[in-house]
N, C-alpha and C positions, 0 to 999 in steps of 0.2 A: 672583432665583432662579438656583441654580448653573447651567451647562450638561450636569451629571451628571446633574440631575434632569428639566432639564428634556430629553432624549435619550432617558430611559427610557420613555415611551412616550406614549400622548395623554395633555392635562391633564386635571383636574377642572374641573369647574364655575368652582370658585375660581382656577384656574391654578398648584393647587400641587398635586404627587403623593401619592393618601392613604399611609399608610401601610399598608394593609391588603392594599389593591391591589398596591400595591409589596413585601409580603409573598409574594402568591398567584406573582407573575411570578419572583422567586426561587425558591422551593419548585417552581414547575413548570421553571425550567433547571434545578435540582438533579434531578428527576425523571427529567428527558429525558438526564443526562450519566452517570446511572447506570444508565440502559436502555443506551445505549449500549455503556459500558462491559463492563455485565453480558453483553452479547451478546458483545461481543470475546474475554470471557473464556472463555463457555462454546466458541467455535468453539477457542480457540487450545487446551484442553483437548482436544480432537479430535470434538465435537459439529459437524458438516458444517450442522446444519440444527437448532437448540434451538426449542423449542415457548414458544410466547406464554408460557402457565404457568411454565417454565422459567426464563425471561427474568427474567418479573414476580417471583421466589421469589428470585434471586438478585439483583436490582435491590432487594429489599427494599421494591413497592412493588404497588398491586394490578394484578390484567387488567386491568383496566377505563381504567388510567390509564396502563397499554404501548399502549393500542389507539387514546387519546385522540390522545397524542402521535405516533404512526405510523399516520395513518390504511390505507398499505399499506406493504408489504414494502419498497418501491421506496424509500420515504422513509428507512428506518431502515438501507438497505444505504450510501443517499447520505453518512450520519453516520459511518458506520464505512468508508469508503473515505476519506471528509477525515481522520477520525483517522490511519489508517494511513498515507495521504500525508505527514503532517506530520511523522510519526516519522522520514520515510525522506528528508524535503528536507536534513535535516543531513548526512547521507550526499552526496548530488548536489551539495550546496555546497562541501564540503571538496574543496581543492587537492589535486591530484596531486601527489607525492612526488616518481616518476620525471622522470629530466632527461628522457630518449630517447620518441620516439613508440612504441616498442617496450616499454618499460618501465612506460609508463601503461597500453596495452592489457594488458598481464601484471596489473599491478595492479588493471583491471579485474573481474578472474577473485576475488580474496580481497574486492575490494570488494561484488560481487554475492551472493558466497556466503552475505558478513553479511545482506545485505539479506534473501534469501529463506528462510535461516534463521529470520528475523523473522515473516514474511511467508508462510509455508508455509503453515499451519492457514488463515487467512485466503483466501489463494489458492485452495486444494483447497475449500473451502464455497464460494468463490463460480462455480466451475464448475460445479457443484452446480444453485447459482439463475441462472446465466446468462442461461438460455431464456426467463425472465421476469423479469427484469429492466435494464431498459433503462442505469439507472446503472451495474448491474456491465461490460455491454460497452464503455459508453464512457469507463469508466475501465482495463477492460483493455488498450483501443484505445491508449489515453494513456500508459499505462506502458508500451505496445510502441514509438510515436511516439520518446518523450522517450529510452526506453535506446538503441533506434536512431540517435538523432543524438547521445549522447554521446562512442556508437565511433565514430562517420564522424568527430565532432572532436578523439578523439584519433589517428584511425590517418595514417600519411604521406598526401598527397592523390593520387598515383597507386595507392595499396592500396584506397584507399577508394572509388577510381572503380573498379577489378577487380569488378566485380557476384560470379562467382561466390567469389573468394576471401570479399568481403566480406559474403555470405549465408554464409558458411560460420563464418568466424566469428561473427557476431552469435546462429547456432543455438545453436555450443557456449557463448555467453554466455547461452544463456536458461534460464528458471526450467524450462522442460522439462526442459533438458540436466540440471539442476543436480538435480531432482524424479527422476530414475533413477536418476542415480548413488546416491543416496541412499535410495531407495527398491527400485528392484527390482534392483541392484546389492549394497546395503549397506553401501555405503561407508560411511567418516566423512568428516564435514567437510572435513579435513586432506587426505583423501586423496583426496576428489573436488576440490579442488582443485589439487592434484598431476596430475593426469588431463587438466585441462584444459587449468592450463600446457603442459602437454606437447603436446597436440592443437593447441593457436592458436599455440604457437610454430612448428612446423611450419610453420601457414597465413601466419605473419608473415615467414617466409623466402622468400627471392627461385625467383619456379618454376623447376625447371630448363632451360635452354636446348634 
C-alpha cells in the first residue's frame, strides 16, 4: 500500500482506502476551498460581512453544506486569514533591493502599499467581526508583531532603539496611515506613496542638535 493512500485517512476494514470514501473526502476539500474562496471574493468586492446564502450561491454549493464545514464564523475567518497570509509571505521573503539602511526603510513604504492594496477589502471586513472573533485579533496582533520587527531589522540600530522616532515611523508604515491617504484623502497609490517617502525620510534624518 502506497504511503499516499495510506495518509489519507483511517483504513477500511481491509486496510485499503474505499474508493467512495476517498470520493466523499475530495468533493468535501473541494467544497470547503470554494467556501473559502467564494468568501474572499465577495469581501474583496466590498461586501464587509456576505450572508451564509451569499456564500453558498457563489461557492456554488448548498447552506447546508457552508454551515457543515464552518460550524462558526471563527473557523472560516481562520481559512481566509492562512489564504491571505500566504499570498503576502512572497512579499516578506523577497530581498531588499537597497544597499543603505535608509534605502530598505524607503522601500518599505512601495513594498507595504502593494501589500495593503491586496489586503484592503479583507482588512476593512475584518474590523468589522473583530469583536467576535478571536482568529481575526490574533492574526491582526501577528501582522502588527512580524511588520514591527521587520523595520527594527532594517532601520540602523541606534534609530531603532530612538523609541519615539521609531513609533513614528512604524505609524506612517501602517495600513492606517496608508487606509486615509487613500481613503479619506484620495490619493492614488503613486501618490500616497510619494507622501510617505517624504514624511519617514524626514524621520530617517539625523534630529537636529
Amino acid at each position: 500500500m502506497s504511503s499516499a493512500v495510506r495518509y489519507l485517512g483511517p483504513p477500511s476494514e481491509t486496510g485499503v482506502e474505499e474508493p467512495a470514501a476517498d470520493g466523499r473526502r475530495r468533493r468535501s476539500q473541494d467544497s470547503r476551498a470554494r467556501i473559502v474562496q467564494a468568501m474572499l471574493d465577495l469581501v474583496r468586492e466590498g461586501d464587509v460581512s456576505p450572508s451564509a446564502e451569499l456564500v453558498a450561491a457563489r461557492a456554488d454549493v448548498g447552506l447546508r453544506t457552508v454551515f457543515r464545514h464552518f460550524s462558526d464564523l471563527d473557523s472560516l475567518y481562520r481559512e481566509m486569514s492562512a489564504v491571505i497570509s500566504s499570498e503576502l509571505m512572497a512579499l516578506v521573503e523577497t530581498p531588499f533591493k537597497g544597499a543603505t539602511p535608509r534605502e530598505r526603510v524607503l522601500e518599505l513604504v512601495e513594498r507595504r502599499g502593494w501589500a495593503y492594496e491586496k489586503i484592503a477589502a479583507f482588512k476593512r471586513a475584518s474590523e468589522v467581526h473583530r469583536h467576535q472573533s478571536p482568529a481575526l485579533v490574533a492574526d491582526s496582533e501577528r501582522m502588527v508583531r512580524v511588520s514591527r520587527d521587520i523595520l527594527r531589522g532594517q532601520l540602523p540600530p541606534e534609530l531603532a532603539k530612538d523609541k519615539v522616532r521609531f513609533e513614528a515611523i512604524d505609524l506612517m508604515l501602517s495600513f492606517e496611515a496608508w487606509s486615509r491617504l487613500r481613503r479619506e484623502q484620495a490619493l492614488s497609490p503613486k501618490r500616497a506613496t510619494e507622501v510617505l517617502r517624504l514624511v519617514i525620510s524626514g524621520l530617517l534624518d539625523e534630529p537636529n542638535a
